[in-house]
C-alpha positions as CSV (number, residue, x, y, z in Angstrom):
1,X,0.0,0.0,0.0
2,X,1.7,3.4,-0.9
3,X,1.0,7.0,-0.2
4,X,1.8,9.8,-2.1
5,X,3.8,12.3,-1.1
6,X,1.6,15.0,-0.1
7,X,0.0,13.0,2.8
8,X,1.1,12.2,6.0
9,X,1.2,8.8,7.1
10,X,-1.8,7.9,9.5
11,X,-0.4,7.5,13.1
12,X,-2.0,6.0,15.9
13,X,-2.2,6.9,19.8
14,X,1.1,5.5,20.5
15,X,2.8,8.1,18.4
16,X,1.6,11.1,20.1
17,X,4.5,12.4,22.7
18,X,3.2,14.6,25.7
19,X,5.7,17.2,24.1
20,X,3.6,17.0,21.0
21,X,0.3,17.5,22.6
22,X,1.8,20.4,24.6
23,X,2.7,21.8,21.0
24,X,-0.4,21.3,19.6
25,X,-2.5,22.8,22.6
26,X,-0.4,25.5,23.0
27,X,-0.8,26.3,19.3
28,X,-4.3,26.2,19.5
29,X,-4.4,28.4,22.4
30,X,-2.3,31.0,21.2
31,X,-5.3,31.1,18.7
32,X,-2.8,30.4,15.7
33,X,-5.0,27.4,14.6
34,X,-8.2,25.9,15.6
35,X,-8.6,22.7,17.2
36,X,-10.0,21.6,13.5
37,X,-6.8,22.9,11.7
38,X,-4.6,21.7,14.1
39,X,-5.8,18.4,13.5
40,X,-5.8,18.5,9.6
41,X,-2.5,20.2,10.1
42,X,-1.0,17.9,12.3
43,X,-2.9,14.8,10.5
44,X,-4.6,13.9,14.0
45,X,-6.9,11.1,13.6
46,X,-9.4,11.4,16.0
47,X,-12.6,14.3,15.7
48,X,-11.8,15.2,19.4
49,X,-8.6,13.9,20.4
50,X,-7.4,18.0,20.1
51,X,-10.3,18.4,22.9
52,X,-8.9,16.3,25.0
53,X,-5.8,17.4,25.0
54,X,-7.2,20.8,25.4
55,X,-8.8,20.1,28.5
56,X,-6.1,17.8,29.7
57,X,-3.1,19.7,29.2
58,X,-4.6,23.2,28.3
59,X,-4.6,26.6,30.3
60,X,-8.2,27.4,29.9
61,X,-10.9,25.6,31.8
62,X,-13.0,23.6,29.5
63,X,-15.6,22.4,32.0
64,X,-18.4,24.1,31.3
65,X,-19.7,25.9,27.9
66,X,-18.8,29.6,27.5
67,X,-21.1,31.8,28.0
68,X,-20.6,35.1,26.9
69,X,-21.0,37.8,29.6
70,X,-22.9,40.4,27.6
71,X,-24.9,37.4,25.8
72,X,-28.0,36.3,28.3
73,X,-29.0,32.7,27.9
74,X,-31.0,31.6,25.0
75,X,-34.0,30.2,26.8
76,X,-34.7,33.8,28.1
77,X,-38.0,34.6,27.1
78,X,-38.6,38.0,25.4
79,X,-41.0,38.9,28.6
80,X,-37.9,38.2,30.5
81,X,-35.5,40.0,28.4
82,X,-37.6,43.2,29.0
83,X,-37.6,42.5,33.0
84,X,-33.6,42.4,33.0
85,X,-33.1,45.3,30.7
86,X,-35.9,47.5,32.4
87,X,-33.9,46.5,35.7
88,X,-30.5,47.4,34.3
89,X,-31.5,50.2,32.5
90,X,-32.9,51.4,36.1
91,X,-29.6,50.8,38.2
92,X,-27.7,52.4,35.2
93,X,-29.9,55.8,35.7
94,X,-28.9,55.4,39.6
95,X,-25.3,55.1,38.7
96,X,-25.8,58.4,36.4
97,X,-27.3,60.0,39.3
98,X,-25.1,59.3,41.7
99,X,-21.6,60.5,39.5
100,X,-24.0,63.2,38.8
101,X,-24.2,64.5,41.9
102,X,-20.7,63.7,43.1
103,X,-19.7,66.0,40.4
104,X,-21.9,68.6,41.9
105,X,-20.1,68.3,45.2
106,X,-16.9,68.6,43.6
107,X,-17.6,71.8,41.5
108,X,-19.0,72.9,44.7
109,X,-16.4,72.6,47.0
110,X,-13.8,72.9,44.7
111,X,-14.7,75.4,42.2
C-alpha cells in the first residue's frame, strides 16, 4: 500500500508524545489554529482527540460551555428580556445620578 507524497502517514495513539500534545495545545491556544486545523495540520486522527488534550493539558478551563457575559442565555423569554433590561436600565440611571451629583459636590467645594 503506498502514499503519495503530499500526505502524511496515519499515526495511531502510541505516536503522540506529551511534548507534541503540549505543541499542539499551546498552538491552538495562542489562537494560531483551531482545534480543526490543528488536526488536519497535524494529520490527527481522532474528531476530538485535540479536545482532549485541550482540556487535559490546556490553560483554559473547559468544563463548562462559554457563555458570553454580555450574551443572556437563550432560553430567556422576550417577557424576561424586557424585565432584565428594564432592571438594568434602572440601576444604570442610579449610577448616572449618583456621579452626577458627586460631580456637583466637587464643583462645589472645589470650584
Amino acid at each position: 500500500m503506498t502514499t503519495s507524497s503530499n500526505q502524511r502517514p496515519k499515526r495511531t495513539q502510541r505516536d503522540y508524545t506529551l511534548a507534541f500534545k503540549l505543541g499542539v495545545v499551546e498552538r491552538v491556544e495562542k489562537g494560531e489554529l483551531s482545534y480543526k486545523q490543528a488536526q488536519a495540520h497535524f494529520g490527527i486522527q481522532g474528531r476530538s482527540t485535540v479536545l482532549v488534550w485541550l482540556r487535559k493539558h490546556g490553560r483554559l478551563d473547559w468544563s463548562k460551555p462559554f457563555q458570553h457575559p454580555l450574551m443572556p442565555s437563550s432560553k430567556e423569554t422576550p417577557a424576561e428580556k424586557i424585565k432584565r433590561l428594564e432592571r438594568e436600565l434602572a440601576d444604570e440611571k442610579l449610577r448616572n445620578k449618583i456621579l452626577n451629583g458627586m460631580v456637583d459636590i466637587m464643583d462645589n467645594e472645589y470650584g
